[in-house]
N, C-alpha and C positions, 0 to 999 in steps of 0.2 A: 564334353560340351561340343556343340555340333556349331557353324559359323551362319551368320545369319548373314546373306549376303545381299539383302535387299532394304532398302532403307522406305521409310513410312512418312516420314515429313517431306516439304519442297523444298525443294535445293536453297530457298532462302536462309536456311535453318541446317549450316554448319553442323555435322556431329560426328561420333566416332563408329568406327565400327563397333558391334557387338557380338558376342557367343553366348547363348542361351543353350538349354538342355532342353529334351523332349519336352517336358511339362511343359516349358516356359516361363517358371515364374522365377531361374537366375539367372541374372544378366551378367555379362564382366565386360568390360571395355577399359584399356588402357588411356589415359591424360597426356596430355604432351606438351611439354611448356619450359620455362624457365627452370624449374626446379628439378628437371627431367620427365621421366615415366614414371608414373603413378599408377597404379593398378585400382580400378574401382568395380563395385559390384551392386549390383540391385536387386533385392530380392522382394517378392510377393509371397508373405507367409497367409494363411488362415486364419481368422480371428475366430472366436469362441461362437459368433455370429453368422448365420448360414449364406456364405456366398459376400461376404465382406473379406477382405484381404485386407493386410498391409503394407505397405508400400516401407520398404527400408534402401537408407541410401549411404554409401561409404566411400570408406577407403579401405581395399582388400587385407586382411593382417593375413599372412602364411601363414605364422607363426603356430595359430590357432583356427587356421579356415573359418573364418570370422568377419566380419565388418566393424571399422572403428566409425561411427558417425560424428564424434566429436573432432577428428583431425581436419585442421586448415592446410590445406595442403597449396593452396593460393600459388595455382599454376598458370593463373592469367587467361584461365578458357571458361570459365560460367555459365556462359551463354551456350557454349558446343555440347558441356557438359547436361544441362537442363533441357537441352534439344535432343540429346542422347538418350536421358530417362523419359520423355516426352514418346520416342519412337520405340523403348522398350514398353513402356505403358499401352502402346498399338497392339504390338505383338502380342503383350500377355492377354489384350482385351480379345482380341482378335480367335485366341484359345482357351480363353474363359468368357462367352459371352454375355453371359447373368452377374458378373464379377459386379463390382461395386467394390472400388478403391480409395481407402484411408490414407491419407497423406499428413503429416506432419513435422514440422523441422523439430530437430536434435535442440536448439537454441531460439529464442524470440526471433535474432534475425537471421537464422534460416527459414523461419515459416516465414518474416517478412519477405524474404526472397523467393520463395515458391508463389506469395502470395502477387509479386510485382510482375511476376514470370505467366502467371496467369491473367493477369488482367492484359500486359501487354498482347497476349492471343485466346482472347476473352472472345472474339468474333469468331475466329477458325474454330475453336474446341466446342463451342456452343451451338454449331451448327449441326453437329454428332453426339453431341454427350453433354446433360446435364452435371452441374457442378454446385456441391453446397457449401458453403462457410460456418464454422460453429464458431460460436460466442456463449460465454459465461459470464451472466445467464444470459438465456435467451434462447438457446439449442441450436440446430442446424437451421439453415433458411438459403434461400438460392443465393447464388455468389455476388455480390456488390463490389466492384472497383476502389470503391472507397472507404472498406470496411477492415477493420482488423481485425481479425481470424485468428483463432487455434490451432484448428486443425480442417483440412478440405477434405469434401469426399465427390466423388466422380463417378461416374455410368455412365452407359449406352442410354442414349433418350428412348428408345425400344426397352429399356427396363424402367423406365420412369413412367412411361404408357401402361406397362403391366401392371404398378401399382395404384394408378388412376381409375383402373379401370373399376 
């Protein structure tokens, strides 16, 4: 993995460094807190669907070069951490530009917290990249603040044009 030594969000928005590979779609960035070093990874796999990814998010296992997404690792950084995949999410966009990224938490309240983590920059994200919410039923529809979601998907508003058109 090669070091990514530039960062994509403003300096408002705390994060950690990260290490991506040529592709760009894994991330690693280490946690730093209470509990110590924590090693995490983000990765952007392919879905069955052309030029849809998905977004997965962990805690690194050696063990098995793997991602555990059900570990609480409750190091006291959420907000660094969510700013972290926030700025790996740039990069990969940035190298996949047709992407269209699937997002959803491991548990209820982790999509609620991706979901709180978006509406808080609901204004910055939206001024680049359309963002949906899906509900059952009901399907995907653009993102609403005050709605409770399954699962998010996100794009370049230049891919949301293509399909308008």
């Amino acid at each position: 993995m090669q070091a990514n030594t530039h960062t994509k969000l403003p300096v408002k928005f705390p994060q950690y460094a990260f290490s991506t590979e040529e592709n760009r779609d894994a991330f690693r960035f280490t946690s730093v807190g209470p509990k110590g070093e924590i090693k995490k990874i983000v990765l952007y796999s392919r879905t069955g669907i052309n030029n849809v990814y998905n977004l997965a998010f962990g805690d690194y296992n050696g063990h098995n070069d793997d991602l555990d997404d059900l570990s609480v690792s409750d190091n006291r950084d959420t907000q660094k951490i969510l700013a972290t995949i926030a700025s790996t999410f740039l990069v990969f966009i940035e190298n996949h530009p047709k992407a269209w990224v699937l997002a959803e938490g491991s548990t209820k309240a982790r999509t609620r917290l991706y979901r709180i983590g978006i509406s808080q920059n609901l204004t910055d994200i939206s001024s680049e990249f359309a963002i949906f919410g899906y509900m059952d039923p009901g399907g995907w529809q653009p993102f609403n603040k005050n709605t409770d979601y399954m699962r998010f998907m996100i794009t370049s508003k230049q891919n949301l044009q293509h399909y308008e058109d």
